[in-house]
PDB file of N, CA, C and O in Angstrom:
ATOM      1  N   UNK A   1     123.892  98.183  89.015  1.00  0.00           N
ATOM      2  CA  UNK A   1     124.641  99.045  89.916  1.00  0.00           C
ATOM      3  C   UNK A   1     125.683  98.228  90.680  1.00  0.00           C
ATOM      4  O   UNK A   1     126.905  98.351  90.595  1.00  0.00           O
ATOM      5  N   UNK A   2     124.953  97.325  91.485  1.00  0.00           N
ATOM      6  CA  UNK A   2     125.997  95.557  91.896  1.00  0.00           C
ATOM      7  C   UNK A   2     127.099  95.996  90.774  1.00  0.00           C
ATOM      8  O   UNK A   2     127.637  96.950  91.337  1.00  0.00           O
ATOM      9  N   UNK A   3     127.652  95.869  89.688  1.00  0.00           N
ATOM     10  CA  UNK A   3     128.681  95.621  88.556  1.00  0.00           C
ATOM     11  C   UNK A   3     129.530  96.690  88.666  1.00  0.00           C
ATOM     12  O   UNK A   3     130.710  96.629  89.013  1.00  0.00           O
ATOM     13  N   UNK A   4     128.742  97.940  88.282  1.00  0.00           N
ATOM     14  CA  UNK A   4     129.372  98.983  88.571  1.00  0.00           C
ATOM     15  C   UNK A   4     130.176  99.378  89.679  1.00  0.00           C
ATOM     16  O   UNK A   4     131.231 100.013  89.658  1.00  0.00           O
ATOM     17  N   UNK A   5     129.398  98.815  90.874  1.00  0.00           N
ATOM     18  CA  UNK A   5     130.451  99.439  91.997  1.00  0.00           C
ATOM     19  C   UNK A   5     131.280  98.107  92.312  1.00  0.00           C
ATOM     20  O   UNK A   5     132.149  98.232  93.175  1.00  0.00           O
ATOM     21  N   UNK A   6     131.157  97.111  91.847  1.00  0.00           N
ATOM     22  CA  UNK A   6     132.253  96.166  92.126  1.00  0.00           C
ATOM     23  C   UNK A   6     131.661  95.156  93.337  1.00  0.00           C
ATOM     24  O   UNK A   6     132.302  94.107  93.403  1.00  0.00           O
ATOM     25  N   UNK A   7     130.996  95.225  93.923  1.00  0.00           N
ATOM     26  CA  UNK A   7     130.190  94.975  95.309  1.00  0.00           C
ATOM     27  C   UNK A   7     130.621  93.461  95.380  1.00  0.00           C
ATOM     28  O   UNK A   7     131.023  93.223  96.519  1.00  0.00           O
ATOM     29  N   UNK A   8     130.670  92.526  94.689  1.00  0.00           N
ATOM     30  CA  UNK A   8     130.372  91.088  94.411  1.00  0.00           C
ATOM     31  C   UNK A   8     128.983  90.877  95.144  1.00  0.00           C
ATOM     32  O   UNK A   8     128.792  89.791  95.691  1.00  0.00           O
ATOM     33  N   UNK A   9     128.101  91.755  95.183  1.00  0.00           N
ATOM     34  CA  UNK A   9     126.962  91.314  95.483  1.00  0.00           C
ATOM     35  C   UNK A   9     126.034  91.211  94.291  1.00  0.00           C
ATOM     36  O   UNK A   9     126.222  91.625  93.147  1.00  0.00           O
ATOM     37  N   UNK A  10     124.765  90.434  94.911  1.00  0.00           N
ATOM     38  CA  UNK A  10     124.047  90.020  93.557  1.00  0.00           C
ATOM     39  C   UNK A  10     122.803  91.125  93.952  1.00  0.00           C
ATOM     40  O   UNK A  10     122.686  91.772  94.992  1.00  0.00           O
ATOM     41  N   UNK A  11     121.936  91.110  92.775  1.00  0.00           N
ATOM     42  CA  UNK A  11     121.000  92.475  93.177  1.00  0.00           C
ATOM     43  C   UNK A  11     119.936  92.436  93.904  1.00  0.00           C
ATOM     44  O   UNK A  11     119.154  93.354  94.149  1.00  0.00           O
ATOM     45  N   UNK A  12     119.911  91.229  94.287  1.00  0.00           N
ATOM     46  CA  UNK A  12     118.454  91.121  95.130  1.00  0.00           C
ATOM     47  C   UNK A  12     119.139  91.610  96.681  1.00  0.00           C
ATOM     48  O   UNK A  12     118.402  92.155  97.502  1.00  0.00           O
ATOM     49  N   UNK A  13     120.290  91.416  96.924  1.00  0.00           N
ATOM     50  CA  UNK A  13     121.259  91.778  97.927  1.00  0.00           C
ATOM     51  C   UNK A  13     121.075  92.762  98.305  1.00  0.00           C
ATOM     52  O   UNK A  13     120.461  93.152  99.298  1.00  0.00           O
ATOM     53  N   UNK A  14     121.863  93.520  97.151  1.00  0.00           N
ATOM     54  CA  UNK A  14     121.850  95.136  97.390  1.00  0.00           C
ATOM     55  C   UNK A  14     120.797  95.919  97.148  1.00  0.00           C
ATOM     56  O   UNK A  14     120.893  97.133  97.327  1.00  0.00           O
ATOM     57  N   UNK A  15     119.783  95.417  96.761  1.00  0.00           N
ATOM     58  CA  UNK A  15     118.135  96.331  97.025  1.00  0.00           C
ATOM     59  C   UNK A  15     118.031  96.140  98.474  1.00  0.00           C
ATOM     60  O   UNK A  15     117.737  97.140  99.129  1.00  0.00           O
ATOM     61  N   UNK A  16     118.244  94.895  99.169  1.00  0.00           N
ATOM     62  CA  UNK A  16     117.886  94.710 100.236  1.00  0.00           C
ATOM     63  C   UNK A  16     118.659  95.618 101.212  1.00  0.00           C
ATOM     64  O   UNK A  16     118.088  96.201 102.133  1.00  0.00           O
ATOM     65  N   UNK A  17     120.302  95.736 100.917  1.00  0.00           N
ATOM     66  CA  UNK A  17     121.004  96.676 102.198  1.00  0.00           C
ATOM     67  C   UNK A  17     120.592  97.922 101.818  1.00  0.00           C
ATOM     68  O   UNK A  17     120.495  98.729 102.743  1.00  0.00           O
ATOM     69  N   UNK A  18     120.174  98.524 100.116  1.00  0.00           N
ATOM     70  CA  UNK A  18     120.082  99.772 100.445  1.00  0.00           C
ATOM     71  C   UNK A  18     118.643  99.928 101.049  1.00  0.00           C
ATOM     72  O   UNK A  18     118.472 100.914 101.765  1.00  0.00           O
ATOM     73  N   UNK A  19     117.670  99.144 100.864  1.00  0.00           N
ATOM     74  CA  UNK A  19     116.383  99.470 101.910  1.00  0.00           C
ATOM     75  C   UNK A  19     116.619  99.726 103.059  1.00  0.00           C
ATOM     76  O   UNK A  19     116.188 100.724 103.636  1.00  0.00           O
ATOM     77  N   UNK A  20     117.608  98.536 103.749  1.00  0.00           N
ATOM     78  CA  UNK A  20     117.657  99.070 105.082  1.00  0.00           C
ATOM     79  C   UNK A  20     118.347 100.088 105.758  1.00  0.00           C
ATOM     80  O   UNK A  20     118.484 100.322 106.959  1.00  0.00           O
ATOM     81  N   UNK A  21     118.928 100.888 104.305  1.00  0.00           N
ATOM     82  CA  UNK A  21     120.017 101.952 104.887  1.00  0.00           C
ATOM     83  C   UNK A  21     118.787 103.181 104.755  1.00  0.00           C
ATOM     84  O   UNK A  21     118.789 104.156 105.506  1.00  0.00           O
ATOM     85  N   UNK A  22     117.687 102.957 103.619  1.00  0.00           N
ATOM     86  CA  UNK A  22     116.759 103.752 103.971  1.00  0.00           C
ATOM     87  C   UNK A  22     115.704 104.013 104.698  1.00  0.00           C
ATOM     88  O   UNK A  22     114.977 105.001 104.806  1.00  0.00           O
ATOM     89  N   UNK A  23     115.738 102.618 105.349  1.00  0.00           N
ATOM     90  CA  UNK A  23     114.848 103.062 106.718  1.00  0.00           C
ATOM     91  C   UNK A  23     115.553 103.265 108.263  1.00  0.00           C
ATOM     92  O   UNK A  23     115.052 103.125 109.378  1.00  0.00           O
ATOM     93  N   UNK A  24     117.073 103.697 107.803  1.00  0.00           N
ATOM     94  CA  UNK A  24     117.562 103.710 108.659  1.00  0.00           C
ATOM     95  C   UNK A  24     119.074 103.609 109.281  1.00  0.00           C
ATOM     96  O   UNK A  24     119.806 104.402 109.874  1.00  0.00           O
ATOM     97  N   UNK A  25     119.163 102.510 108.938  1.00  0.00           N
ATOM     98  CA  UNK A  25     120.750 101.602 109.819  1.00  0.00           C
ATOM     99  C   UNK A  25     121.797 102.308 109.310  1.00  0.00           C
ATOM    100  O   UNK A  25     121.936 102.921 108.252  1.00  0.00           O
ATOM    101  N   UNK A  26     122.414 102.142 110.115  1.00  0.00           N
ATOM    102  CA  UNK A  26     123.618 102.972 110.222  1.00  0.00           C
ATOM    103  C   UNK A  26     124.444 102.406 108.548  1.00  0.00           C
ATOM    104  O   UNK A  26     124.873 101.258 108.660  1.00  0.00           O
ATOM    105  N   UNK A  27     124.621 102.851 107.543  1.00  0.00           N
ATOM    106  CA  UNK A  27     125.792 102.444 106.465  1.00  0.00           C
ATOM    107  C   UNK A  27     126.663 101.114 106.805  1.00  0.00           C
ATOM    108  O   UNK A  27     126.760  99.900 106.622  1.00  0.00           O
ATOM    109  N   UNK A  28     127.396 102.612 107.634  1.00  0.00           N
ATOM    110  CA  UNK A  28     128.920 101.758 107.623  1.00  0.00           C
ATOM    111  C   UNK A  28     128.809 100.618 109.139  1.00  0.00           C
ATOM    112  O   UNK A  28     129.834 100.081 109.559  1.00  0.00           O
ATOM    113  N   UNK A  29     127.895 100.462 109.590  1.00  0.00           N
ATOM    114  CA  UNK A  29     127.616  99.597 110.698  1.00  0.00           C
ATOM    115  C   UNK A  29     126.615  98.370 110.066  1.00  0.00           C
ATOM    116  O   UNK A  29     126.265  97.433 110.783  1.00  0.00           O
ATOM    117  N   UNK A  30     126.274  98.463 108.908  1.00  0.00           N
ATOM    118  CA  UNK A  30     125.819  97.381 107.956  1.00  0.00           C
ATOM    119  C   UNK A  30     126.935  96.674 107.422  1.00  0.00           C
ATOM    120  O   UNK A  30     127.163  95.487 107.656  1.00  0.00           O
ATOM    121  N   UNK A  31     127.796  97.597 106.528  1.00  0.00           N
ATOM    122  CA  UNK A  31     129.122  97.316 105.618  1.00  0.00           C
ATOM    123  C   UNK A  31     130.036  96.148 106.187  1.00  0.00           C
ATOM    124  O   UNK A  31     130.674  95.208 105.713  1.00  0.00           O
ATOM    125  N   UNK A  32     129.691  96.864 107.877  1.00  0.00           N
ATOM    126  CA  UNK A  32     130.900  95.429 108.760  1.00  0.00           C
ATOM    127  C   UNK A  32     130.392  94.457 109.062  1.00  0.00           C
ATOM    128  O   UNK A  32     130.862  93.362 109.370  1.00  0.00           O
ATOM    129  N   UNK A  33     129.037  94.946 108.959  1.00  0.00           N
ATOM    130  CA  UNK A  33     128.010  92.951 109.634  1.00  0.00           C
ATOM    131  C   UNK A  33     128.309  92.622 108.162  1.00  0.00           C
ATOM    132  O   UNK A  33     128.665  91.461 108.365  1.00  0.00           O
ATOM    133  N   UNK A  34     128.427  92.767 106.879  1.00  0.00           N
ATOM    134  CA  UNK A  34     128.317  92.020 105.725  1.00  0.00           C
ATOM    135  C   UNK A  34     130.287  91.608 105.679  1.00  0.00           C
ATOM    136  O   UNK A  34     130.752  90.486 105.479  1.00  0.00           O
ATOM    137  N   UNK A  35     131.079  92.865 105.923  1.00  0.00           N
ATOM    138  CA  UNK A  35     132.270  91.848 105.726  1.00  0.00           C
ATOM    139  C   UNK A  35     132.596  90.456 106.462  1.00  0.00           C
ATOM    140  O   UNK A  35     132.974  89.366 106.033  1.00  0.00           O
ATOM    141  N   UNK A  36     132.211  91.071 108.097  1.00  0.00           N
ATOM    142  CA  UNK A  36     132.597  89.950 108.989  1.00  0.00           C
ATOM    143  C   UNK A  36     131.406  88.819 107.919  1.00  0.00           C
ATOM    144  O   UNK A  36     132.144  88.252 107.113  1.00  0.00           O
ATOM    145  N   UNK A  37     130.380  88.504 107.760  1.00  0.00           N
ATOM    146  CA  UNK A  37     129.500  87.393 107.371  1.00  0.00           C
ATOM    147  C   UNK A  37     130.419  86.999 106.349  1.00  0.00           C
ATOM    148  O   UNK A  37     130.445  85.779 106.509  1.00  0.00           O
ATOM    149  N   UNK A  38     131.511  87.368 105.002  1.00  0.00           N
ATOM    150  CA  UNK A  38     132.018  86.948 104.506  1.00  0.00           C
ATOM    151  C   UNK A  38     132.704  86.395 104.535  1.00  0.00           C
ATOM    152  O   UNK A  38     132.714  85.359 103.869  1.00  0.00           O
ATOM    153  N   UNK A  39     133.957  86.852 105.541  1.00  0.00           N
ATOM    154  CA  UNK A  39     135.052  86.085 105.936  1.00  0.00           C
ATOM    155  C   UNK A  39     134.523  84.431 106.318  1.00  0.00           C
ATOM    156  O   UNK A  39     135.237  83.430 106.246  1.00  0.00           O
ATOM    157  N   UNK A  40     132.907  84.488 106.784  1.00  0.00           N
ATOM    158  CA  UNK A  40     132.845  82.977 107.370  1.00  0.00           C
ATOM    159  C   UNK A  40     132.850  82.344 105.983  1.00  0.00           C
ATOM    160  O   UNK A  40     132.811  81.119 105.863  1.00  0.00           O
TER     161      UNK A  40
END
């Protein structure tokens, strides 16, 4: 799914943000803690 949507994430990644989008956290208030962490 990582490939498909382009993410450059790897899949252990994105099991992990979508868990926490299912117990909860806001999406798009995840999306920006992961861009800002990139830019570093």
């Amino acid at each position: 799914m990582s490939n498909i949507l382009d993410t450059g994430l790897d899949r252990h990644t994105l099991f992990v943000l979508i868990a926490l989008c299912d117990l909860g956290l806001n999406p798009e208030a995840l999306a920006a803690v992961i861009k800002e962490l990139r830019k570093d």
